[in-house]
VODREN-421839 format. One record per residue (C-alpha): residue in one letter; x, y, z. Coordinates in nm, 3 decimals, padded with zeros to 5 digits, always signed. Example, Ala and Ser with C-alpha at 12.3 -4.5 7.8 and 13.67 -1.06 7.14 Angstrom:
// VODREN-421839
+-------+---------+---------+---------+
! rovex !      c1 !      c2 !      c3 !
+-------+---------+---------+---------+
!     A ! +01.230 ! -00.450 ! +00.780 !
!     S ! +01.367 ! -00.106 ! +00.714 !
+-------+---------+---------+---------+
//
This chain:
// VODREN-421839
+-------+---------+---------+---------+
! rovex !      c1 !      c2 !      c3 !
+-------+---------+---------+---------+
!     X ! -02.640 ! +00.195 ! -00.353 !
!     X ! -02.458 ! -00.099 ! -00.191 !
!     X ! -02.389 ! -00.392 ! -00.416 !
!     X ! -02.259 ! -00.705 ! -00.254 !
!     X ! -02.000 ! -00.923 ! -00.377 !
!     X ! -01.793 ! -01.221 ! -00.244 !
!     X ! -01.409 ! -01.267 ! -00.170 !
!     X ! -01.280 ! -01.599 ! -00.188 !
!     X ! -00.904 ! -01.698 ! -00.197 !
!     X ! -00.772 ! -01.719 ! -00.599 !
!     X ! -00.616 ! -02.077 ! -00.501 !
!     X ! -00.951 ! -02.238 ! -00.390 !
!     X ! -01.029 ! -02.523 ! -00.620 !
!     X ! -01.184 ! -02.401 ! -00.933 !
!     X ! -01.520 ! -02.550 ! -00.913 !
!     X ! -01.581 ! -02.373 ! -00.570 !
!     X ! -01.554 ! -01.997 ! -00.748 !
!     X ! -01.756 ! -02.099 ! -01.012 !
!     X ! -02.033 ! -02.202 ! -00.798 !
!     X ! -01.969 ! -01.866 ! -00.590 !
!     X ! -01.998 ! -01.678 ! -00.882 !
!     X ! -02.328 ! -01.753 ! -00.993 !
!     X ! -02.456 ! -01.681 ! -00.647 !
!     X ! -02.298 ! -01.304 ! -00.706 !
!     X ! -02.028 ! -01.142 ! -00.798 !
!     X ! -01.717 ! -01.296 ! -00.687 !
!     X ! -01.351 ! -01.183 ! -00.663 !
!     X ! -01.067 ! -01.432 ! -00.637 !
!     X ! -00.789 ! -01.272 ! -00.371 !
!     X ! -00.446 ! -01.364 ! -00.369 !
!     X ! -00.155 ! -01.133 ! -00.266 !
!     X ! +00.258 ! -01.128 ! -00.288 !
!     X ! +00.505 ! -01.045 ! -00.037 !
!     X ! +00.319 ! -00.927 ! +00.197 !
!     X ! +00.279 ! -01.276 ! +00.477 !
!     X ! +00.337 ! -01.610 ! +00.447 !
!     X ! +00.225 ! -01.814 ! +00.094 !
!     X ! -00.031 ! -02.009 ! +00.295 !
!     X ! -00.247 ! -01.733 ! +00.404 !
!     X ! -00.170 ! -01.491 ! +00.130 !
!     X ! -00.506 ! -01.544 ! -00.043 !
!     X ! -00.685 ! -01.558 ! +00.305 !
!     X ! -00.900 ! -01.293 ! +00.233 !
!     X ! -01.022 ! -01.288 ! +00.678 !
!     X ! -00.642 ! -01.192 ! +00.711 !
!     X ! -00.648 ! -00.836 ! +00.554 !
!     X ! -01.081 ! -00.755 ! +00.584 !
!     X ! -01.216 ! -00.766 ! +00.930 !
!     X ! -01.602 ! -00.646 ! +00.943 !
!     X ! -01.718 ! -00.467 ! +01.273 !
!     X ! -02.097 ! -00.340 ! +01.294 !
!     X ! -02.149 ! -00.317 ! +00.947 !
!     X ! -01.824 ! -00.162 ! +00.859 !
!     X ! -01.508 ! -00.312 ! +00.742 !
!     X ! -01.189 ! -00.259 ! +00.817 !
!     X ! -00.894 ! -00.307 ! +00.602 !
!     X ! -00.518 ! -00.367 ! +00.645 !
!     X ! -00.361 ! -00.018 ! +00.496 !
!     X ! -00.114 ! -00.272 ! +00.240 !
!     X ! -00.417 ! -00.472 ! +00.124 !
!     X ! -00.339 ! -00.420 ! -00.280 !
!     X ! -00.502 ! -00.132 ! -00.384 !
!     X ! -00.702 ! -00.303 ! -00.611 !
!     X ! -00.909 ! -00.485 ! -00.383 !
!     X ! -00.969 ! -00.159 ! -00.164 !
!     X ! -01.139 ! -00.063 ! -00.473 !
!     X ! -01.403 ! -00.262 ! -00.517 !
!     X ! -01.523 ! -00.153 ! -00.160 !
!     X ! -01.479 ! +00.202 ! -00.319 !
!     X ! -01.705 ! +00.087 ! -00.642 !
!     X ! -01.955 ! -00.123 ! -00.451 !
!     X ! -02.011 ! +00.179 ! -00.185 !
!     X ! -01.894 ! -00.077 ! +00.078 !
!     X ! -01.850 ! +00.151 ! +00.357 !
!     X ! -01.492 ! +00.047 ! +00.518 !
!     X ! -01.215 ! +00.220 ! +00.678 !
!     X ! -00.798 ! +00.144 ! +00.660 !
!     X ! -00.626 ! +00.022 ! +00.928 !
!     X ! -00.347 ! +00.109 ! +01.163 !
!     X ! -00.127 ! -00.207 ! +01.129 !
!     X ! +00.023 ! -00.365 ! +00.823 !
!     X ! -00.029 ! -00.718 ! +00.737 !
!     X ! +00.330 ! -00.924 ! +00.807 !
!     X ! +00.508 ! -01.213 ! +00.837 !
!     X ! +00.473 ! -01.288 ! +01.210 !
!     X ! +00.242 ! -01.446 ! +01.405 !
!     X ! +00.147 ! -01.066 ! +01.568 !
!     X ! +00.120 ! -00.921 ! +01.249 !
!     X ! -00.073 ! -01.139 ! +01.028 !
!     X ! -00.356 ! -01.180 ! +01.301 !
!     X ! -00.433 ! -00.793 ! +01.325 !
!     X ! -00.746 ! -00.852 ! +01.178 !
!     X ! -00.859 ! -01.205 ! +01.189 !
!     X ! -01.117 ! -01.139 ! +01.447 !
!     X ! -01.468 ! -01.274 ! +01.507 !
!     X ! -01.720 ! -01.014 ! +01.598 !
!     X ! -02.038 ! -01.189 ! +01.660 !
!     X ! -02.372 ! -01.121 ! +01.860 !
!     X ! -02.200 ! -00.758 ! +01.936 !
!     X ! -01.896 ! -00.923 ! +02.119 !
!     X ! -01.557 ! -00.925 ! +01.970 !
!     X ! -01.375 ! -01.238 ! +02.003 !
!     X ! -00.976 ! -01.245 ! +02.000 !
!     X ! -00.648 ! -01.315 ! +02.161 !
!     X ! -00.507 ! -01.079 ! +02.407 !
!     X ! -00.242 ! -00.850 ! +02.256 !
!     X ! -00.304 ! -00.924 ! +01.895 !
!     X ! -00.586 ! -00.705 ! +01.782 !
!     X ! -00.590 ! -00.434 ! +01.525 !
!     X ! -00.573 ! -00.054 ! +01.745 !
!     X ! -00.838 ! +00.001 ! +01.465 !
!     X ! -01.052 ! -00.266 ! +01.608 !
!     X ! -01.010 ! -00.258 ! +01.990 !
!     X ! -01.102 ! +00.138 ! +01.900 !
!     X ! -01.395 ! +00.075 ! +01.739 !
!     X ! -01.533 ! -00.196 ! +01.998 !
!     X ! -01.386 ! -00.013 ! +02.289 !
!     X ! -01.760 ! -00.008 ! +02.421 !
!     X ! -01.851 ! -00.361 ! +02.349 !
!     X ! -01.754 ! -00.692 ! +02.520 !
!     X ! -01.482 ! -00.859 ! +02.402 !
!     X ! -01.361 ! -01.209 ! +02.457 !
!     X ! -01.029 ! -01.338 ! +02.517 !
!     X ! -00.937 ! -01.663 ! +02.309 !
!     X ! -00.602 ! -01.854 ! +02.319 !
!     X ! -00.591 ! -01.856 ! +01.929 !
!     X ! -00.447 ! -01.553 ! +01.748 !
!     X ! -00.661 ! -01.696 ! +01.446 !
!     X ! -00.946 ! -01.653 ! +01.561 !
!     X ! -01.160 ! -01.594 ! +01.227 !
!     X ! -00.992 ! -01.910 ! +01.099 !
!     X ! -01.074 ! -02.130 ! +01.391 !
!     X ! -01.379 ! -01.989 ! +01.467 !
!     X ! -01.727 ! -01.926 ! +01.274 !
!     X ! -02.067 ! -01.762 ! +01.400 !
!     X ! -02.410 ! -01.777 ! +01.248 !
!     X ! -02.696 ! -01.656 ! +01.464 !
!     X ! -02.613 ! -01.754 ! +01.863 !
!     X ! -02.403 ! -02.059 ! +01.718 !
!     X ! -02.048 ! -02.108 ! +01.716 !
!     X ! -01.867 ! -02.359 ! +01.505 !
!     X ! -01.500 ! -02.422 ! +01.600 !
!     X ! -01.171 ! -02.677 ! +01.531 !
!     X ! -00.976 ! -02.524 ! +01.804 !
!     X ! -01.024 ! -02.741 ! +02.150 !
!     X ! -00.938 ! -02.420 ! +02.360 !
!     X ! -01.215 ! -02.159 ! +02.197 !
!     X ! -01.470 ! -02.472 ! +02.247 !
!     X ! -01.317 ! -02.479 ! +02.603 !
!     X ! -01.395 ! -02.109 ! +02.645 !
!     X ! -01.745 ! -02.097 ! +02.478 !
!     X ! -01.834 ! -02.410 ! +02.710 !
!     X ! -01.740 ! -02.210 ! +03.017 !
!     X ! -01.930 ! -01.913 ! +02.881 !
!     X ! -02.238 ! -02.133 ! +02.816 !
!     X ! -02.209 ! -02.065 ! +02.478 !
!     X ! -02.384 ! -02.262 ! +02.226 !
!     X ! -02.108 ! -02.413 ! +01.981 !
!     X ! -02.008 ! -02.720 ! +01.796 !
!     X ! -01.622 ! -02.866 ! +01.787 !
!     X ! -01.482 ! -03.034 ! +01.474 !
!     X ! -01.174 ! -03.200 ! +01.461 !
!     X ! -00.882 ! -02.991 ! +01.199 !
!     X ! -00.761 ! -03.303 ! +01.021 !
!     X ! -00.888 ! -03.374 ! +00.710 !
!     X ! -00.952 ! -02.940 ! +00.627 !
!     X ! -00.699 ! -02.886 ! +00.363 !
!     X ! -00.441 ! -02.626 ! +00.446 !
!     X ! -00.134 ! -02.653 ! +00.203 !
!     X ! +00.136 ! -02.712 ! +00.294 !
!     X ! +00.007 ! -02.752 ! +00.646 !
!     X ! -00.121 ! -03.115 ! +00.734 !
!     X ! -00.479 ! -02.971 ! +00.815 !
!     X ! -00.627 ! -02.624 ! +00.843 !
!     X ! -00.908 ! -02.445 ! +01.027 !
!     X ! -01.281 ! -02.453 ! +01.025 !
!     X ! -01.374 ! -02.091 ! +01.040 !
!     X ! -01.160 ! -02.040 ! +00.738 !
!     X ! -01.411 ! -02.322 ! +00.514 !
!     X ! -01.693 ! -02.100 ! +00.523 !
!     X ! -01.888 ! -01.821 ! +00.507 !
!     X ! -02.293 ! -01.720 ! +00.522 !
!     X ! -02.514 ! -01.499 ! +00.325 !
!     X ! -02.883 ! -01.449 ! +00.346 !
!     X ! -02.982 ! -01.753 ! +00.558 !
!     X ! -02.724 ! -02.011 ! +00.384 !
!     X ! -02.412 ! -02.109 ! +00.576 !
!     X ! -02.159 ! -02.188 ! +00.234 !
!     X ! -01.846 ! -02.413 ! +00.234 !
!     X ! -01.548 ! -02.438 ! +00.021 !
!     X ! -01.576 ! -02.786 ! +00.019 !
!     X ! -01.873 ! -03.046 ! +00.154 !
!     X ! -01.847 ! -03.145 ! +00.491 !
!     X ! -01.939 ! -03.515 ! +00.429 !
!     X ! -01.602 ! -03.585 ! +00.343 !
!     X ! -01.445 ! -03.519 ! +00.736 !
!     X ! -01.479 ! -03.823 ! +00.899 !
!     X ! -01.680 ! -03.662 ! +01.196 !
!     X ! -01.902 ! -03.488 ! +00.971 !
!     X ! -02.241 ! -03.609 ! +01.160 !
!     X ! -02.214 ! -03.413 ! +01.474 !
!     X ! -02.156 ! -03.117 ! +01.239 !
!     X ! -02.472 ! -03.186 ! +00.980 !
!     X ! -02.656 ! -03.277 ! +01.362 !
!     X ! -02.563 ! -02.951 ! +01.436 !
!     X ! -02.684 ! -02.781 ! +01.174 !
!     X ! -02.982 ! -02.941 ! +01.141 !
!     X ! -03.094 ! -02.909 ! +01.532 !
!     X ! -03.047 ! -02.520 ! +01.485 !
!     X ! -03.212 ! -02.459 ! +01.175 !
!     X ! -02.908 ! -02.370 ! +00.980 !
!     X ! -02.924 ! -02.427 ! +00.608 !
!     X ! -02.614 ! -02.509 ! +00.423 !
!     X ! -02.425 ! -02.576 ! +00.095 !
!     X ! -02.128 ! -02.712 ! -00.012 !
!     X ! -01.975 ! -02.524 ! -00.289 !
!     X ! -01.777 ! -02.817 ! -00.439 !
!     X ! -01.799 ! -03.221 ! -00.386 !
!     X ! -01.455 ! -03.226 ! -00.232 !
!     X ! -01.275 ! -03.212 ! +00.086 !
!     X ! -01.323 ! -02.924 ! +00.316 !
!     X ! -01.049 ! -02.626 ! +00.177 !
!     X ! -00.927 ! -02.339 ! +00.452 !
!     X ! -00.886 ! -02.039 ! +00.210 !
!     X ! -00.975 ! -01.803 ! +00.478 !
!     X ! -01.293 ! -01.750 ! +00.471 !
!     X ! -01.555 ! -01.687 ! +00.204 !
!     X ! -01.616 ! -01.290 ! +00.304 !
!     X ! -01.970 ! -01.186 ! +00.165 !
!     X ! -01.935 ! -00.800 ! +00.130 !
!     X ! -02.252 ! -00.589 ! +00.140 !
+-------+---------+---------+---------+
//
């Protein structure tokens, strides 16, 4: 029997894991030497989930493969190793949404592109496109001005919010898609969205679509990757 859980990077403030962890189980993900410090707790840069399934990055520490393993989470490994380099720490960070999969030319996990061969697939200009990009229902939520430049010539339905103020250390600001995550009809942040300064269009959003949300801490808006709800 399947039993959910939650990954959430280790270095997310304190208060936002503890408030994830009485929702469900929760496992705080942080890895060494395998990318860059910033995004070595991003748990959307090793996991990528495609029609139910996930796929993993083949060096993801083995014991984070095994909770999938305990939890019956049916997932398969990778091709591609996660690295330092722009190519290969983006493998995986993919948004597949409404069936399509969403990503920038070139950068995609064989894995993946195998396992969508028969489904549309998007082209973006950001190689990070799980961090700049979000998806609940038909709705799109991005920071990046050239996905919102795409999804307005597609006609997609999709809100734009600025990157400052979305902590990113060391980086001056970080990514939207990487502030969130949804489970079971609630759209979660790391972080509470009235402290960006253009936080109204957002809420606006939100409310004109019928998307509940929470805010997992009463602080700024923190890009740990993702909150990836497993099950």
């Amino acid at each position: 029997m399947i039993k959910p859980f939650a990954l959430i990077d280790a270095r997310a403030p304190k208060e936002a894991i503890e408030a994830l962890q009485k929702i469900m189980p929760t496992i705080p993900f942080l890895t060494q030497g395998l990318t860059y410090a910033a995004i070595s707790g991003h748990p959307d840069i090793f996991f990528a989930s495609i029609n139910q399934e996930w796929i993993i990055a083949p060096n993801t520490p083995q014991k984070y493969i095994d909770h999938f393993t305990a939890h019956e989470i049916p997932f398969e490994l990778g091709e591609e190793e996660i690295g330092e380099s722009l190519s290969e720490s983006t493998y995986y960070n993919v948004l597949f949404h409404q069936h399509t999969l969403y990503h920038k030319v070139g950068f995609t996990s064989k894995t993946i592109l195998e396992k969508t061969a028969a489904l549309p697939f998007t082209a973006l200009p950001q190689a990070y496109t799980r961090c700049s990009v979000f998806g609940v229902g038909k709705h799109l939520i991005t920071s990046d001005g050239g996905i919102a430049k795409v999804l307005k010539q597609r006609q997609l339905s999709h809100c734009l919010v600025p990157p400052q103020q979305i902590l990113l250390p060391p980086y001056p600001y970080g990514f939207i898609g990487g502030t969130m995550g949804y489970w079971r009809g609630t759209l979660y942040f790391i972080g509470d969205p009235r402290h960006h300064e253009c936080y109204r269009p957002l809420l606006a959003y939100l409310k004109k679509h019928d998307i509940q949300w929470q805010a997992l801490y009463n602080g700024p808006l923190y890009d740990g990757g993702g909150i990836l709800f497993v099950g």
